[in-house]
C-alpha positions in Angstrom: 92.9 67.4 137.4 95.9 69.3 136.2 98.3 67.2 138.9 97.2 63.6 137.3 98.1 65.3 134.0 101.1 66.7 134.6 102.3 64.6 137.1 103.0 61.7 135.0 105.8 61.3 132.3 105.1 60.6 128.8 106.0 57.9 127.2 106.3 59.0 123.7 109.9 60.6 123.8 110.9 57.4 122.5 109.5 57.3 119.0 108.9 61.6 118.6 111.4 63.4 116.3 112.1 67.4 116.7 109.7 68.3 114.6 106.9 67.0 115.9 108.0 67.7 119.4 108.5 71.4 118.5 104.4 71.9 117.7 103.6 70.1 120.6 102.0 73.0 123.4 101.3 69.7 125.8 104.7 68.9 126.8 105.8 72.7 127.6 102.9 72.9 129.5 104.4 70.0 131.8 107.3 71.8 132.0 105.8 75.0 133.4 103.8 73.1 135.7 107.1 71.4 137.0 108.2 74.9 137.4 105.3 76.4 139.2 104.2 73.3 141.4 104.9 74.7 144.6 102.6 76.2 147.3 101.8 79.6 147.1 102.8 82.4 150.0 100.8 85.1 151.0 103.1 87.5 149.6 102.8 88.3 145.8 106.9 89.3 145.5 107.4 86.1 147.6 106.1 84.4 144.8 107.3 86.0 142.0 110.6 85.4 143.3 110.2 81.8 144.0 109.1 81.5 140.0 112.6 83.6 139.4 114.8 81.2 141.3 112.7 78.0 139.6 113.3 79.1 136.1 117.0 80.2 136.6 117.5 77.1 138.6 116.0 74.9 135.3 118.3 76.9 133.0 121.3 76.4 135.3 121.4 80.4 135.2 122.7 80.2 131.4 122.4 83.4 129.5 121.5 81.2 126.9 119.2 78.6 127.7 117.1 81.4 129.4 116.7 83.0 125.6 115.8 79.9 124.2 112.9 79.0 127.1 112.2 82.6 126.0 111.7 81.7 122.6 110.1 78.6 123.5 107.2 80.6 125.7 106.3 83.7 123.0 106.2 80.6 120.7 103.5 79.7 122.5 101.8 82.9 123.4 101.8 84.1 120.0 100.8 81.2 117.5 97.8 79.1 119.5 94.7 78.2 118.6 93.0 81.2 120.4 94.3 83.8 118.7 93.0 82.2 115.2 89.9 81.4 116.1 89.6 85.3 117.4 91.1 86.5 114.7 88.4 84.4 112.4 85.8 85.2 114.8 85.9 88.9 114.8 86.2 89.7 111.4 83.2 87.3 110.6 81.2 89.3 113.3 82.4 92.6 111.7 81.3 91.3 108.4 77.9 90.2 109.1 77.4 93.3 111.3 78.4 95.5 108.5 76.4 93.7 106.0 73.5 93.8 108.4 73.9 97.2 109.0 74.2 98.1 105.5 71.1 96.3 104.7 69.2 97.8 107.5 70.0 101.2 106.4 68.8 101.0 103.2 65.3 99.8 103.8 63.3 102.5 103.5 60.6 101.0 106.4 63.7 100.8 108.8 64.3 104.3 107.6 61.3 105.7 108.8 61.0 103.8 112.1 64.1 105.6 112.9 62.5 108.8 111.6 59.6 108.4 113.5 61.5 107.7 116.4 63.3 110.4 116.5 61.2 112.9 115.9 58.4 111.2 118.6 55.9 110.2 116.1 55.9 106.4 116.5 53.2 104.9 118.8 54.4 101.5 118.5 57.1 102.4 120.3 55.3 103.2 123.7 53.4 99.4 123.7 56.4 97.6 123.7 56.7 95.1 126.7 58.2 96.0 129.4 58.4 91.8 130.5 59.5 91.0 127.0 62.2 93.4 127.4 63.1 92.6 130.8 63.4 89.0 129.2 65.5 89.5 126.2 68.0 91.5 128.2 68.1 89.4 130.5 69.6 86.5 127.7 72.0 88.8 126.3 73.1 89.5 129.8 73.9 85.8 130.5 75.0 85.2 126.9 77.7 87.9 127.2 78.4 86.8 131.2 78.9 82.7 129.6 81.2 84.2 126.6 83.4 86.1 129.2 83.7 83.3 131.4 85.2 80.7 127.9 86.8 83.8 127.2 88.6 83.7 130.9 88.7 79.7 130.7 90.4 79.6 127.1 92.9 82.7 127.9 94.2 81.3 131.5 96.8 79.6 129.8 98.5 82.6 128.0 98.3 85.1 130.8 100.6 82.5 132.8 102.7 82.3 129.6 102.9 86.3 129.5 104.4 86.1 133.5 106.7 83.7 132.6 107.9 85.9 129.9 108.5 88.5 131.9 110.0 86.8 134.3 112.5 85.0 132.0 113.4 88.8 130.8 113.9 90.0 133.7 116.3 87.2 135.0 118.1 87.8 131.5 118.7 91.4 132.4 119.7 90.5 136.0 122.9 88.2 134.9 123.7 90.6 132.2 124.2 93.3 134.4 126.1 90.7 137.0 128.3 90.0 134.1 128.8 93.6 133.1 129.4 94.8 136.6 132.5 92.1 137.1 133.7 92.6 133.5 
């Protein structure tokens, strides 16, 4: 899937203007899958190196031009829609917990459930279910496996962003210190 996407050029270079082009995530996205379309080794450091020599090979080894790709990746990693929509997400789930919570705590029947509890007295307790139980952990078990798989889906993209930023720094540290040492 990611090869027919990737693969083919774009035809609206023609008519887009900076601005539009610098919002755009889809076209860095071709650029790192230019960089990283190779067949993997065996050998993690293999790779790693091979993504090394691609990027400084793209940038021409430029001091420079490795900064901006710099730029142009934390770009990415820091202002997409994931981030947001966690951002958003979270503090709406710590909001209606809290309110829930707050509510809960001041019912005076939820008070002494938890009283009862606690101190053994509650019956109702013991006829709870076991199969009802079994059931309802059962969907929070594949609720909270399906969110961690979107999690792992949405995030994929990032985490390769976050190598390449490494990367980048560490090729910028490599020619500065080349430079330094024949200076």
């Amino acid at each position: 899937m990611e090869n027919r996407r990737f693969s083919k050029q774009p035809n609206k270079y023609n008519k887009l203007t900076l601005f539009r082009w610098s919002e755009g995530i889809e076209d860095e996205e071709r650029l790192f899958y230019r960089i990283l379309n190779d067949e993997i080794s065996a050998d993690p450091i293999e790779n790693l190196n091979l993504i090394k020599k691609r990027i400084i090979n793209v940038c021409s080894g430029n001091i420079e031009k490795l900064k901006l790709l710099k730029a142009y990746v934390e770009r990415s990693m820091h202002y997409n829609i994931i981030d947001k929509f966690r951002g958003i997400f979270l503090g709406g789930l710590i909001a209606l917990g809290t309110g829930l919570f707050t509510n809960l705590a001041s019912n005076d029947k939820f008070i002494n459930i938890v009283h009862n509890f606690i101190t053994g007295n509650d019956k109702g307790i013991q006829n709870i279910h076991i199969p009802d139980m079994i059931n309802y952990v059962t969907y929070l078990l594949i609720f909270i496996l399906f969110l961690m798989y979107t999690w792992e889906r949405l995030t994929t993209s990032k985490r390769r962003l976050f190598l390449l930023d490494k990367i980048i720094d560490q090729s910028i540290s490599e020619i500065e210190m080349k430079k330094n040492e024949n200076k």
